[in-house]
DRENFILO-255515 format. One record per residue (C-alpha): residue in three letters; x, y, z. Coordinates in pm, whole numbers, padded with zeros to 5 digits, always signed. Layout:
ALAXYZ...
//
This chain:
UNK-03219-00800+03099UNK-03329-00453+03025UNK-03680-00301+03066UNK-03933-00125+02879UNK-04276-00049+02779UNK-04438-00250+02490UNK-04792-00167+02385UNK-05039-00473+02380UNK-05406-00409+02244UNK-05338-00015+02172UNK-05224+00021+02544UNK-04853+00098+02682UNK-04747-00169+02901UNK-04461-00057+03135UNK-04217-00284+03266UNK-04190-00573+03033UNK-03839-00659+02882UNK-03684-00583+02584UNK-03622-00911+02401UNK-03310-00884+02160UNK-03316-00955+01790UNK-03290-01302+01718UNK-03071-01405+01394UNK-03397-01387+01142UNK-03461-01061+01199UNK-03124-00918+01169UNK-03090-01103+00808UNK-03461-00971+00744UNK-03300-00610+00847UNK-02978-00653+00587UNK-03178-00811+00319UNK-03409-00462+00344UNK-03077-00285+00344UNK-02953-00491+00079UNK-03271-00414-00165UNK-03231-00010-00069UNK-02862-00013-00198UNK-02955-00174-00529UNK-03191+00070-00563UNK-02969+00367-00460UNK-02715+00209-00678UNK-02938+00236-00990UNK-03055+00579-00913UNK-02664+00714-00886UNK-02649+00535-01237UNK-02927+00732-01418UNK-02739+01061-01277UNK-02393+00896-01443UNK-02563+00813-01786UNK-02696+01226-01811UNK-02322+01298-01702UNK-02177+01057-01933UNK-02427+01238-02257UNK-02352+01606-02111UNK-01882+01537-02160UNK-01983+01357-02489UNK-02200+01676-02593UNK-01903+01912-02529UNK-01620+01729-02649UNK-01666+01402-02847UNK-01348+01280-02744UNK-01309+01347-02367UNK-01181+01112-02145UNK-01521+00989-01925UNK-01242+00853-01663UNK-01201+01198-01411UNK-00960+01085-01138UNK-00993+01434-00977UNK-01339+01380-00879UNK-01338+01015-00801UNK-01039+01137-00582UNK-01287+01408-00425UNK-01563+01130-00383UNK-01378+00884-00163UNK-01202+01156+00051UNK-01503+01285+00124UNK-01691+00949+00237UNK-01408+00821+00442UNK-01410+01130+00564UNK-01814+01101+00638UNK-01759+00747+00762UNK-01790+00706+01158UNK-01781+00349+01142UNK-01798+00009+01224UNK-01771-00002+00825UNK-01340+00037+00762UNK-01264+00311+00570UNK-01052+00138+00357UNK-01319-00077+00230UNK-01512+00210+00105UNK-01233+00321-00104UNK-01246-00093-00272UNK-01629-00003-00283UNK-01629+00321-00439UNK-01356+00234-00693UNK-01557-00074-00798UNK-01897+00140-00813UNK-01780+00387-01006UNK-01563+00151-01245UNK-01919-00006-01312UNK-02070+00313-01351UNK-01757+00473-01600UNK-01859+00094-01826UNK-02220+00270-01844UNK-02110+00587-02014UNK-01899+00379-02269UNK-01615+00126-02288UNK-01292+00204-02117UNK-00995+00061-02217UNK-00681+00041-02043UNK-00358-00081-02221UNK-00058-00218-01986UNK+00279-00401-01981UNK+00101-00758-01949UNK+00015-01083-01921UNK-00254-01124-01664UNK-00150-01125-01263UNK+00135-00916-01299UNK+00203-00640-01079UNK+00114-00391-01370UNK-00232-00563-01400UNK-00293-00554-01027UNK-00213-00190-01063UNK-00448-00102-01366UNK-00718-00263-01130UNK-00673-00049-00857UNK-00702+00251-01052UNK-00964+00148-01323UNK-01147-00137-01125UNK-01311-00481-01250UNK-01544-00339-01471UNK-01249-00173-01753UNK-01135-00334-02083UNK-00761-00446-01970UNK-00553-00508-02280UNK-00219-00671-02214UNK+00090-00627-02450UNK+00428-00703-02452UNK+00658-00423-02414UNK+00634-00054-02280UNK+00649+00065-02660UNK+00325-00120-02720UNK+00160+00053-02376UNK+00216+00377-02580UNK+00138+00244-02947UNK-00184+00152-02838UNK-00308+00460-02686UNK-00122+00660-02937UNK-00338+00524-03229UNK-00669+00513-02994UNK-00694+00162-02946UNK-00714+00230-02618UNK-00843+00511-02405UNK-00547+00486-02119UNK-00209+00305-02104UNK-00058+00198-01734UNK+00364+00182-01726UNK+00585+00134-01448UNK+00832+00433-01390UNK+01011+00324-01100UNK+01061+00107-00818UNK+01193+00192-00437UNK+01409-00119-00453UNK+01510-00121-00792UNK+01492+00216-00896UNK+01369+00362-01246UNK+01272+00208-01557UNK+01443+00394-01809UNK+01296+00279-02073UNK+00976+00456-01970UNK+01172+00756-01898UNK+01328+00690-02286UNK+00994+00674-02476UNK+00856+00986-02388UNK+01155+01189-02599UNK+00927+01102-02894UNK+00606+01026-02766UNK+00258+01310-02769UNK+00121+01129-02486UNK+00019+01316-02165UNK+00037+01167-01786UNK-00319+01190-01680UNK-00214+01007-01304UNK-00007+00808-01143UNK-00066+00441-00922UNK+00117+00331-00636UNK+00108-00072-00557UNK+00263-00212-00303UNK+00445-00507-00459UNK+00437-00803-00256UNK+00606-01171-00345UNK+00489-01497-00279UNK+00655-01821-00322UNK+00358-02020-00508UNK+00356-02434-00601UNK+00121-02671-00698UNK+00147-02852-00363UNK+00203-02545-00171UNK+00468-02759+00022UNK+00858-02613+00045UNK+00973-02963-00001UNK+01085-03075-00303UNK+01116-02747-00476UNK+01404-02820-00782UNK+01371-02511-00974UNK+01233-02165-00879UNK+01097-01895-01163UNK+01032-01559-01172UNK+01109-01209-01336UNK+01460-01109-01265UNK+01313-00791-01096UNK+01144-01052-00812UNK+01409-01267-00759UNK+01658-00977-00676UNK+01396-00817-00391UNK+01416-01187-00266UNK+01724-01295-00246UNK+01813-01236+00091UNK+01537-01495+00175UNK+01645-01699-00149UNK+01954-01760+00041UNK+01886-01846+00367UNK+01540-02068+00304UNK+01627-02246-00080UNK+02030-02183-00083UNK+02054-02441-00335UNK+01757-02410-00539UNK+01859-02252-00861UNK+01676-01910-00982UNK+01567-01906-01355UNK+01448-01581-01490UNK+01180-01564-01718UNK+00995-01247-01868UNK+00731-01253-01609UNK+00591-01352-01226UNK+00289-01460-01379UNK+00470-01645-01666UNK+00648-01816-01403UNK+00337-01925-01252UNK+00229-02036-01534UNK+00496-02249-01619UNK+00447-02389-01222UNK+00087-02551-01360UNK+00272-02858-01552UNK+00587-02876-01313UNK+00504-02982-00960UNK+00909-02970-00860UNK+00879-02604-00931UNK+00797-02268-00780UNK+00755-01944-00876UNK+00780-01615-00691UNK+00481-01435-00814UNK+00140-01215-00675UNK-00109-01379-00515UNK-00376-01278-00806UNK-00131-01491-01016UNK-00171-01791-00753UNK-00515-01779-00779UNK-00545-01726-01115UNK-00325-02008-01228UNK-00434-02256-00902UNK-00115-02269-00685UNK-00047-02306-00351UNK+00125-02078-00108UNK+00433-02186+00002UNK+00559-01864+00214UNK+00403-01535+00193UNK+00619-01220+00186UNK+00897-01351+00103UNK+01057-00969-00077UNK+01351-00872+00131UNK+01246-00498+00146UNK+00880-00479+00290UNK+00851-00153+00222UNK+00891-00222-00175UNK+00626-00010-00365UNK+00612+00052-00754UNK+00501+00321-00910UNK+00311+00349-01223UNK+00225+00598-01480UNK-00146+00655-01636UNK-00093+00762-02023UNK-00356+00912-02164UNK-00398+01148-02539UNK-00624+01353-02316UNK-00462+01642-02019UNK-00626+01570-01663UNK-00801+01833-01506UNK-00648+02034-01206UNK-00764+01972-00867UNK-00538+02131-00623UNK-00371+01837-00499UNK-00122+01814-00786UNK+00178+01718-00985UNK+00389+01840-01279UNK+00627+01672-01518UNK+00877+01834-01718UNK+01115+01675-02018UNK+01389+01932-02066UNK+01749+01966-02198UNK+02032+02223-02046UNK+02248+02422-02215UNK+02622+02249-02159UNK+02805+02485-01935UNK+02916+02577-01582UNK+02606+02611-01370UNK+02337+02535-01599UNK+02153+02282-01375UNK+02195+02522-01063UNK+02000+02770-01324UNK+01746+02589-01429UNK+01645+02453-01098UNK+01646+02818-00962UNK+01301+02944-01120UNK+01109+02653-00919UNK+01283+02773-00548UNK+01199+03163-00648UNK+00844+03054-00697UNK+00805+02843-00397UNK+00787+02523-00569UNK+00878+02177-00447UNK+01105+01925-00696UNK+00984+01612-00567UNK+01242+01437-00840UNK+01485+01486-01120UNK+01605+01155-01349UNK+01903+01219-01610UNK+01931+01046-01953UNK+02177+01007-02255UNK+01991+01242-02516UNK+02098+00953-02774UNK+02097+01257-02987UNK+02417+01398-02912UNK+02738+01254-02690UNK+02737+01390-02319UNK+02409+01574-02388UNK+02175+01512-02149UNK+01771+01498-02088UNK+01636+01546-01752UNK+01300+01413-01598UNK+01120+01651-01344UNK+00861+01616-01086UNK+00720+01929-00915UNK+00440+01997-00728UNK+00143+02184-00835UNK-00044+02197-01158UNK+00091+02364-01503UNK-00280+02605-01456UNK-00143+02770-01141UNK-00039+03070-01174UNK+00358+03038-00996UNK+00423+02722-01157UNK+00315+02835-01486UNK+00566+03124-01466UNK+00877+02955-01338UNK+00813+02766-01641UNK+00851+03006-01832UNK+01161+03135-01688UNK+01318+02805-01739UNK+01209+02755-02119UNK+01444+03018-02173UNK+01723+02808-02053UNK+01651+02473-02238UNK+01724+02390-02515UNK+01437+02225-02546UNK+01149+02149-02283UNK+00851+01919-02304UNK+00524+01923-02060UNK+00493+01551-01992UNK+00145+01694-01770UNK-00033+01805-01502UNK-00215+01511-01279UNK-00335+01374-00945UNK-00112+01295-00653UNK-00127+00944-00540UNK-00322+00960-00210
//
């Protein structure tokens, strides 16, 4: 045991041993810790509410939710953090803290592809947090309706998926849509075969989204070869429908498990485990730059030998990455095309501003879908 001095009647004792903390005392210490957090919490608030007043004061309308800073807040602390705390808890910490602290400075409502549990809903809560307004609709074109008429501050829509590729019909409603892309979420989408019994026995049906049961199949056919697969418009319908039918399974998050009270049969089940969607923030409002950024560009080519090569040009001469280029039907015109462009950097800067430019002169037509955050 180790040794040390204690003082006993205002006198330094050498020698005596150190006795370790017993249980109490460490609960007394985290309780004290505890109580100084709340209060730290609070205090951050008060500073939040004065921010909140000070946007509202210069523009009415201003979106309170500033991913560039949150961004700047939790690279900074996991930067900061030494440990034993992980670092990827403080990033669920932080995004929670400040999701409470954005509900302070007014409501914030987020609009997505719903119901409840789906992979679009886990994503709006890994942006926004527990502490947003989530408002679930039924189709893409509702996402954008919704923020579009200011029923809600920010939409969420998936764009693509590295298994299944885009989702056009994203890609489609921006031709006539005014909305801006303030950011962009990136969920790792993971499936789970969910029952009431949790047990693999028995199983007679199995539902999900067709989008699910093709990233499963592989495992589909060698674990349930004879099960049959009915597609229905959702994982977490197909939870849902799991509650009343205890022959059935559905292939589903695990939010929707516990949400509707199933049972895991087999976790992981998605033949590609490296299967990630990404989603697109919509907002009425541009996001501000931060220097870790992307661009998106709608634009239509002039049909003739070379025109891609040409309008692609400008970005190279500038020193600008393409990180990705979609085509479309125009639906406009036969064999005219629209193409959807991702490029690093932010519309403000200087060289991506004037390749731009260059390229506008080559369209015939070009639309600034916006500036926003890389995932990170």
């Amino acid at each position: 045991m180790p040794r040390g001095s204690k003082t006993i009647s205002g006198l330094e004792v050498p020698g005596l041993p150190i006795m370790p903390k017993d249980m109490f005392e460490y609960r007394k210490e985290i309780d004290r810790i505890d109580d100084e957090i709340v209060r730290l919490l609070n205090e951050r608030s008060k500073s939040v509410i004065e921010i909140g007043k000070l946007k509202k004061e210069k523009d009415a309308d201003a979106n309170l939710h500033t991913p560039g800073r949150e961004a700047a807040i939790i690279e900074r602390l996991t930067k900061l953090n030494t440990g034993p705390f992980p670092s990827d808890a403080i990033r669920s910490v932080y995004r929670e803290i400040m999701s409470a602290s954005l509900s302070l400075e007014g409501p914030q409502k987020v609009a997505y592809l719903g119901p409840r549990a789906t992979f679009t809903h886990m994503a709006c809560m890994q942006k926004f947090g527990s502490s947003a307004q989530y408002v679930p609709v039924h189709s893409i074109k509702e996402v954008f309706s919704e923020v579009e008429r200011g029923r809600a501050n920010f939409g969420v829509v998936p764009i693509e998926n590295t298994t299944e590729g885009v989702v056009n019909h994203t890609l489609d409603m921006f031709i006539d849509s005014n909305l801006l892309i303030y950011g962009e979420i990136l969920q790792e989408v993971s499936h789970h075969l969910l029952s009431k019994s949790g047990l693999i026995e028995g199983i007679k049906k199995i539902y999900s989204h067709p989008h699910a049961i093709a990233q499963c199949r592989n495992w589909l056919e060698t674990n349930l070869p004879d099960v049959p697969a009915v597609e229905v418009a959702s994982t977490a319908r197909a939870a849902e429908l799991c509650i009343d039918e205890p022959s059935s399974a559905a292939i589903a998050s695990e939010l929707a498990g516990q949400l509707y009270g199933l049972k895991n049969i087999k976790a992981r089940i998605e033949d590609n485990v490296n299967n990630f969607t990404r989603f697109l923030v919509l907002s009425q409002k541009a996001s501000e730059q931060t220097g870790k950024d992307k661009t998106s560009l709608m634009l239509s080519v002039k049909d003739k030998v070379g025109a891609l090569y040409d309008l692609l040009r400008p970005f190279a001469s500038h020193g600008i990455s393409m990180t990705k280029i979609e085509s479309r039907p125009s639906q406009r015109k036969a064999w005219e095309y629209i193409f959807f462009v991702d490029v690093e950097g932010h519309i403000k800067e200087d060289r991506v501003n004037k390749a731009v430019e260059e390229i506008k002169g080559r369209c015939l037509f070009m639309k600034i879908l916006g500036s926003y955050p890389v995932h990170s």
